[in-house]
C-alpha positions as CSV (number, residue, x, y, z in Angstrom):
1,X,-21.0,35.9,15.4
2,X,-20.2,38.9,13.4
3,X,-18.8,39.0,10.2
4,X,-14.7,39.9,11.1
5,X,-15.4,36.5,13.4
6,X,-16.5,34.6,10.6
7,X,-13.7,35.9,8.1
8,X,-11.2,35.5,10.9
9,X,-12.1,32.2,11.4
10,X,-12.6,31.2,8.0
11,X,-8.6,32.7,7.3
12,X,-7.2,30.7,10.0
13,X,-9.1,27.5,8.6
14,X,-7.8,27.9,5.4
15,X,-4.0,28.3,6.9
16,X,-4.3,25.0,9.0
17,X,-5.3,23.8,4.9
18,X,-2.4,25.1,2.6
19,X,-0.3,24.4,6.3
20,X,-1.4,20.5,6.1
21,X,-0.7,20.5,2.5
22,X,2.6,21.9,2.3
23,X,3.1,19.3,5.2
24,X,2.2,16.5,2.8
25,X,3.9,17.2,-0.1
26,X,7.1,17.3,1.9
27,X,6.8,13.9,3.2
28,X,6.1,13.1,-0.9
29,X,8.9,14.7,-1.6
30,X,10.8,12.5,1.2
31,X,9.5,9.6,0.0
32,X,10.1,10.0,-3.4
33,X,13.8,10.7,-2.4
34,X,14.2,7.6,-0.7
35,X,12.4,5.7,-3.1
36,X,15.1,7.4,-5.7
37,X,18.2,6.3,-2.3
38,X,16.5,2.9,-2.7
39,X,16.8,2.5,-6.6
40,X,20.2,3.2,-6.3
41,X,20.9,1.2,-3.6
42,X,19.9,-1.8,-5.6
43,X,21.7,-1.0,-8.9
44,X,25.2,-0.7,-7.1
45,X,24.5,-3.7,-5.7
46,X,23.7,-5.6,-8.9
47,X,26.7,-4.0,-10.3
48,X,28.9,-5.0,-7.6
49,X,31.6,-7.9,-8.0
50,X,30.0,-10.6,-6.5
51,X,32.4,-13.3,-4.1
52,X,33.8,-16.1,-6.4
53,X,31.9,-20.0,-5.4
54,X,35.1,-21.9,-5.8
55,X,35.6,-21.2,-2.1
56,X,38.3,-18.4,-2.3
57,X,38.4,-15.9,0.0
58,X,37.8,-12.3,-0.5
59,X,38.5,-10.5,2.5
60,X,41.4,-7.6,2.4
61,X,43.2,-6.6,4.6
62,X,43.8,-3.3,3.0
63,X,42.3,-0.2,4.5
C-alpha cells in the first residue's frame, strides 16, 4: 500500500468515527428529551384533580 492509500483510508476511518459519534449523542440527546417528556408527564399527573371516593361521578359531558 502506498502512502495516499494509507491516509485515504485512515480519513475515511476516522469519518465512520466522528459519523458514529454524532450518531450517539443524538440518540442522548433523544433520550434525555424523553426522559425530560416523562418528568413532566408525571408532575401533571400528580398535580391533577384526582376523582372524589364518595362514589360521585365525574364524567362531563362538555366538549
Amino acid at each position: 500500500m502506498d502512502s495516499a492509500s494509507i491516509s485515504g483510508t485512515a480519513a475515511l476511518m476516522k469519518t465512520g468515527q466522528t459519523q458514529q459519534a454524532m450518531s450517539m449523542s443524538m440518540m442522548k440527546q433523544a433520550a434525555a428529551q424523553q426522559q425530560l417528556m416523562a418528568n413532566l408527564l408525571e408532575q401533571n399527573a400528580r398535580q391533577a384533580p384526582q376523582p372524589s371516593a364518595q362514589g360521585g361521578s365525574t364524567f362531563s359531558t362538555y366538549a
